[in-house]
C-alpha positions in Angstrom: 104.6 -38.1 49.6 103.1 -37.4 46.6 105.2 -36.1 43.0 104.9 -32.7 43.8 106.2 -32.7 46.7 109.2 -34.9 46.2 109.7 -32.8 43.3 109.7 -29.8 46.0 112.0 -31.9 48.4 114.7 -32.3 45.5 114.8 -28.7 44.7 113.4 -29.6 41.0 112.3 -26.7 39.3 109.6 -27.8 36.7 107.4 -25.6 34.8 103.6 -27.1 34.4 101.0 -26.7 32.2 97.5 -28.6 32.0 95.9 -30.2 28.2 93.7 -32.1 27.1 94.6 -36.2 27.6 97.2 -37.1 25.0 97.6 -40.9 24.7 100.3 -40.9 21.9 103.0 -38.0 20.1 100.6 -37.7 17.6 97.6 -36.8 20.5 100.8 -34.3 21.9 101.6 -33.0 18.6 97.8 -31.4 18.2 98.3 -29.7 21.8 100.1 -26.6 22.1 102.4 -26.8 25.4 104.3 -24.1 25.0 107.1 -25.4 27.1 110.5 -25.5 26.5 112.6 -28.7 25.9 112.3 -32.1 24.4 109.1 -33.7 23.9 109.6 -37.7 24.9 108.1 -41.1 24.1 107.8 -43.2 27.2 108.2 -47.4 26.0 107.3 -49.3 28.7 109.1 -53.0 27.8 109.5 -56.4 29.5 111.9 -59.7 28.6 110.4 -63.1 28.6 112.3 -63.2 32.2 110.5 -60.3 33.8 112.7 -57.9 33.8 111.3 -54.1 33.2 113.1 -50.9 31.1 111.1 -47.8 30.7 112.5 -46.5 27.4 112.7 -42.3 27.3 113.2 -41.6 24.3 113.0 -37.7 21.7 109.1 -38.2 20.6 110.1 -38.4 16.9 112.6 -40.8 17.3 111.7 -44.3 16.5 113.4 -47.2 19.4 115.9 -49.5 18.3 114.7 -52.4 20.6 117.6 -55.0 18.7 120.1 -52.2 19.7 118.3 -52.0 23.3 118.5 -55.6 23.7 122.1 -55.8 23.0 122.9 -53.2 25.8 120.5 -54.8 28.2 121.5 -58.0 27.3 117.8 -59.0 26.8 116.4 -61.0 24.1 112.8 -60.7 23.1 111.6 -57.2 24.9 108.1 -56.3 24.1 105.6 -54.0 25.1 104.5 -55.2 29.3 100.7 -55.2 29.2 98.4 -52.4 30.7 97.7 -54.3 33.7 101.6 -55.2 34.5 102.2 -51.5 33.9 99.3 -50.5 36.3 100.7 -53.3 38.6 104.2 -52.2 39.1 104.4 -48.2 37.5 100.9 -47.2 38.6 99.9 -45.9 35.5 97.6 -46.3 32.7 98.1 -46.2 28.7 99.1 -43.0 27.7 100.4 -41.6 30.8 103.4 -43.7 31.1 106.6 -41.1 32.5 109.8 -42.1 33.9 108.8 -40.0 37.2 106.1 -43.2 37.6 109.3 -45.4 39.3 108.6 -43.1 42.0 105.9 -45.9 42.6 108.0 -49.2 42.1 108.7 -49.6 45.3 110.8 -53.1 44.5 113.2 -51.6 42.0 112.0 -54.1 39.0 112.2 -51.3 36.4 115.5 -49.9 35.1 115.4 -46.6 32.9 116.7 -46.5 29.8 117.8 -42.4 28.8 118.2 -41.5 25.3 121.7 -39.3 25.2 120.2 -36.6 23.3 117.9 -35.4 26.0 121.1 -34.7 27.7 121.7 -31.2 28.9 118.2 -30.3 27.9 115.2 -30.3 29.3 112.8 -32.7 29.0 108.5 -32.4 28.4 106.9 -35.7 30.1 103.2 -36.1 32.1 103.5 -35.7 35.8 101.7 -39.1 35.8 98.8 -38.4 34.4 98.1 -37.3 30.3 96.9 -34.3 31.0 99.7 -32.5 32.8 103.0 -32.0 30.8 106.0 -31.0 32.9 109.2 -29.3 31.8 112.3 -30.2 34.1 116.0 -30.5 33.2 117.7 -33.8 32.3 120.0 -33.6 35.2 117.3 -33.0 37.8 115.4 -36.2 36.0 118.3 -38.2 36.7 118.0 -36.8 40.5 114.5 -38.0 40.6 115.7 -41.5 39.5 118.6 -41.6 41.8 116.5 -40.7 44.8 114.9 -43.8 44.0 117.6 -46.0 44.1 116.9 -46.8 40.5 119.1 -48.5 37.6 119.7 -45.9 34.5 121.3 -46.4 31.1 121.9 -43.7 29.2 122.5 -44.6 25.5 
């Protein structure tokens, strides 16, 4: 199946609308989406033990990766390369979305949730950067469930 209709199967109401490619905020912030909700910034993050998180954070709030560590209980996270994120998310640079675990089929990343995207909703690419979808926290969380994904909210 592909997004859209998985989206469809879960009963996730998302509002779409199509841009230009945006590769960072700053690429986003140029773009007028006129959606509502919470623009995000996607971190895509490995330990020296290969273990994945997939950061989701408010897009003008900077990560606290010694604060992520502790929670994890990972030392060392860093940014995974472009070719491990192709590898296990199926995406490219820039386009990085937590609705991309839809694609690790071995369960290797776990999903980090910022709390204050809580009861909001939330503006992320639809696994591609030029697409921006709006869909409600809760429903995101859905997503993630159906796929029998690990989530931290923090």
């Amino acid at each position: 199946m592909d997004l859209y209709e998985i989206l469809n199967t879960l009963n996730i109401k998302y509002k779409e609308v199509k841009h230009e490619a945006a590769y960072t905020v700053s690429d986003m912030d140029k773009i007028n989406i006129n959606l509502d909700g919470i623009g995000c910034k996607n971190l895509f993050l490995k330990n020296k033990d290969n273990k994945f998180y997939l950061v989701v954070l408010p897009d003008k709030k900077r990560a606290n990766i010694k604060e992520i560590e502790k929670i994890v209980d990972a030392k060392n996270l860093s940014f995974a390369s472009s070719d491990t994120l192709e590898e296990i998310l199926k995406l490219t640079p820039g386009s990085v979305t937590p609705l991309g675990i839809m694609n690790d089929k071995e369960n290797k990343v776990t999903v980090i949730l910022d709390k204050e995207l809580q009861n909001n909703h939330v503006l992320i690419h639809p696994l591609i950067n030029t697409k921006t979808v709006s869909i409600y926290y809760d429903d995101l969380i859905r997503f993630i469930e159906y796929f029998k994904h690990k989530y931290i909210c923090i």
